[in-house]
C-alpha positions as CSV (number, residue, x, y, z in Angstrom):
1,X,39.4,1.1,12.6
2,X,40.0,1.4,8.9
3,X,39.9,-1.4,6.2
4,X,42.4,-1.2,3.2
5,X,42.2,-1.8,-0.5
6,X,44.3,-0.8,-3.1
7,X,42.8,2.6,-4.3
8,X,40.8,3.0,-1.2
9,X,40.7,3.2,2.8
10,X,37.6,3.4,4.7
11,X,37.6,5.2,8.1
12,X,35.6,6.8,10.3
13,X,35.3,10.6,9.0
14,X,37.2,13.0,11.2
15,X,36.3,17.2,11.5
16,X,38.9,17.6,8.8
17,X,36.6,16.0,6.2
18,X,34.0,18.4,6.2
19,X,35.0,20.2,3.0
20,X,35.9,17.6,1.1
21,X,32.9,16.1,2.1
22,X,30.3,19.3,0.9
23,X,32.6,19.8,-2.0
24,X,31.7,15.8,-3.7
25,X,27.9,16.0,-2.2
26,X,26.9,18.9,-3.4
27,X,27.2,17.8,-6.8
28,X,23.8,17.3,-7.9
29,X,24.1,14.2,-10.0
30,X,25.8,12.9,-7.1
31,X,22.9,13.5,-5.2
32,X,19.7,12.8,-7.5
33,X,19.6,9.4,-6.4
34,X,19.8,9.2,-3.1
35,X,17.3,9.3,-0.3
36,X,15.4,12.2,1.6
37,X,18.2,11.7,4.6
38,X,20.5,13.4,1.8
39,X,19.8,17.1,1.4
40,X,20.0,18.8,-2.2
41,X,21.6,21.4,-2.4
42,X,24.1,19.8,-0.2
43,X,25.5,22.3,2.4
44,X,28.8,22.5,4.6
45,X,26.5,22.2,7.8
46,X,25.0,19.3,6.0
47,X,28.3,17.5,6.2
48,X,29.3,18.9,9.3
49,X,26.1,17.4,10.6
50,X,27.1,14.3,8.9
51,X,30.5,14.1,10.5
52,X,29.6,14.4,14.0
53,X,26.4,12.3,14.0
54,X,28.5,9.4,12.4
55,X,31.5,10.4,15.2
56,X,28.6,10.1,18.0
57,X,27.8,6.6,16.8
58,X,31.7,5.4,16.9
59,X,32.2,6.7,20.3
60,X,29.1,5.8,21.9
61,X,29.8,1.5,19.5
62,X,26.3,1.8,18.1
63,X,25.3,-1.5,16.8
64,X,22.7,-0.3,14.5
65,X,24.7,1.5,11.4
66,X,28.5,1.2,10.5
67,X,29.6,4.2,8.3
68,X,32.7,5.0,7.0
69,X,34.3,7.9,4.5
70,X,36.2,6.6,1.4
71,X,39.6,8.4,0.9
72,X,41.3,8.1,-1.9
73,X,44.7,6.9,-1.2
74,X,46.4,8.8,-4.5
75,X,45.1,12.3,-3.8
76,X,44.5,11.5,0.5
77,X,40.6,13.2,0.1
78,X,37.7,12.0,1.3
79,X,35.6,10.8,-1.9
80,X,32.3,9.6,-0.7
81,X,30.8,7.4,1.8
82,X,30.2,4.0,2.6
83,X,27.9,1.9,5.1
84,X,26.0,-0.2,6.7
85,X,22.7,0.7,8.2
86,X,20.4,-0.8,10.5
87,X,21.9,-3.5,11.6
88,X,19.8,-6.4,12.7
89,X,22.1,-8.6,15.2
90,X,19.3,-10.9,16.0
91,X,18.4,-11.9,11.8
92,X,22.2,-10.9,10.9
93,X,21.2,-8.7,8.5
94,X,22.0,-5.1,7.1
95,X,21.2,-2.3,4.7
96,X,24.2,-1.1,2.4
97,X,24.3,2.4,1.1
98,X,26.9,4.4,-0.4
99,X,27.9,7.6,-2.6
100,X,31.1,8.3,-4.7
101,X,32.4,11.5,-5.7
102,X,31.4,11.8,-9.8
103,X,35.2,12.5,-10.6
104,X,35.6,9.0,-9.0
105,X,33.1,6.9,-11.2
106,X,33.7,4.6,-13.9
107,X,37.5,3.7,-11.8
108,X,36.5,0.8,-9.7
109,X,36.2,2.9,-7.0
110,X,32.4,1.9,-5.5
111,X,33.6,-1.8,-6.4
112,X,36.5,-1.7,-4.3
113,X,34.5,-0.2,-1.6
114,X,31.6,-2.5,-1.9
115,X,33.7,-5.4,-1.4
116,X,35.9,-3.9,1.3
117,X,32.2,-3.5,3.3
118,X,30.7,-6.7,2.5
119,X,34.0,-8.6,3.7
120,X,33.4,-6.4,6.9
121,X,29.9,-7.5,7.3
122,X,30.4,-11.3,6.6
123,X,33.7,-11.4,8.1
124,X,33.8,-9.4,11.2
125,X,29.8,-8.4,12.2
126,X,28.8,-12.4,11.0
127,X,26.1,-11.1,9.1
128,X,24.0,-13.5,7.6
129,X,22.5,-11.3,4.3
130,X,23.2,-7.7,2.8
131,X,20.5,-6.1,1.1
132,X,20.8,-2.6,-0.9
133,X,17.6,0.0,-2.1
134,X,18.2,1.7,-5.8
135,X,16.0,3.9,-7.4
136,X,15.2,2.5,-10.6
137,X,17.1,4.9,-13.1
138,X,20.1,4.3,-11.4
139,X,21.2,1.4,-13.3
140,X,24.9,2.2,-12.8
141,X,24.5,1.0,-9.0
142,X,22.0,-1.7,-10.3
143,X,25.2,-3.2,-12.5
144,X,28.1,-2.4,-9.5
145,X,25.2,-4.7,-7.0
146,X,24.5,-7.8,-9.9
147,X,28.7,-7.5,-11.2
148,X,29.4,-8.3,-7.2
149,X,26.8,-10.8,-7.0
150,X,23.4,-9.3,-5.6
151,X,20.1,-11.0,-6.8
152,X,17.4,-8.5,-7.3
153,X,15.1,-9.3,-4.9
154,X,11.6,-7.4,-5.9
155,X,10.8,-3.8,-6.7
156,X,8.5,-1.6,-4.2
157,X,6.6,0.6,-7.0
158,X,6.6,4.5,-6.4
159,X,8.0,4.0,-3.0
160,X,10.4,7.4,-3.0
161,X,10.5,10.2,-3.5
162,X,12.9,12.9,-4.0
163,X,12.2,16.2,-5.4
164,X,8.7,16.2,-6.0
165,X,9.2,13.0,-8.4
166,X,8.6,9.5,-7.4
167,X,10.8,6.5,-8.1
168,X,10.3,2.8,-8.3
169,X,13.1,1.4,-5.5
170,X,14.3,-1.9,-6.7
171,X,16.2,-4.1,-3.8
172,X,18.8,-6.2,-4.1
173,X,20.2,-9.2,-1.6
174,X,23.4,-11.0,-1.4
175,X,23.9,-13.9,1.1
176,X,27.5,-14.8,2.8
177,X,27.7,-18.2,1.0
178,X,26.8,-16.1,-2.4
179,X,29.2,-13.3,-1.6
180,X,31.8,-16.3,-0.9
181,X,31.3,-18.3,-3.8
182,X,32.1,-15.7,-5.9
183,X,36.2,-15.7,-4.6
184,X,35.9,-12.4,-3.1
């Protein structure tokens, strides 16, 4: 399975991704953001961990997460990572989460993968609603989830932490008619 844009393809990750893998996640402003489940300092076991826990849950069809890696079709490497998590077949919903490589931001890059992912989700899974968690400095994700059409759904105050500090996490939800009215 892969789903094609025009900078971007999202597959399943394969053995050979490993490197490029550690080499984008161990960047630490890639990393300051994101939750516990992501180690800092990132390390090659990390993503060779990553790699064939993710290849586990394609072979064995796990209905409860959906992750792909993003490669970049100009240079073929693996930029960062894209999914859906606990998937609720029942209340057709899911949890979106994603990283990009920093060398990759500010290029439409998370855009493009956002959309490839929510036409997934609404097209092919027939999920209902999409919802995403941000820590509150990252306001570049906060703008990439409101340009595509999230609402901001509430905050949960002081609800994670990561490296002895603790963030606000702010939510965000799109709906399949919202997601659709917006021509995507």
């Amino acid at each position: 399975m892969k789903l094609e844009g025009e900078k971007i393809i999202l597959r399943p990750p394969r053995a050979s991704d490993a490197e490029s893998i550690y080499t984008y996640a161990k960047d630490r402003e890639v990393s300051r953001y994101m939750t516990v489940r992501f180690p800092y300092p990132y390390k090659r076991k990390d993503a060779e961990g990553f790699i064939k826990r993710v290849a586990k849950e394609w072979q064995e069809k796990n209905q409860k997460n959906t992750i792909f890696v993003i490669e970049h079709l100009g240079s073929k490497q693996v930029i960062g990572t894209i999914g859906l998590k606990k998937i609720d077949t029942y209340n057709k919903n899911a949890e979106l989460g994603y990283w990009v490589a920093k060398k990759y931001w500010r290029q439409g890059i998370a855009s493009e993968a956002v959309k490839l992912i929510l036409d997934y989700g609404f097209n092919e899974l027939n999920l209902k609603r999409v919802y995403a968690g941000v820590f509150h400095p990252n306001t570049a994700s906060q703008k990439l989830l409101e340009k595509i059409g999230f609402k901001h759904e509430g905050t949960l105050r002081k609800s994670a932490r990561r490296s002895e500090q603790w963030f606000d996490r702010l939510w965000f939800g799109l709906l399949k008619e919202e997601y659709k009215l917006n021509n995507y």
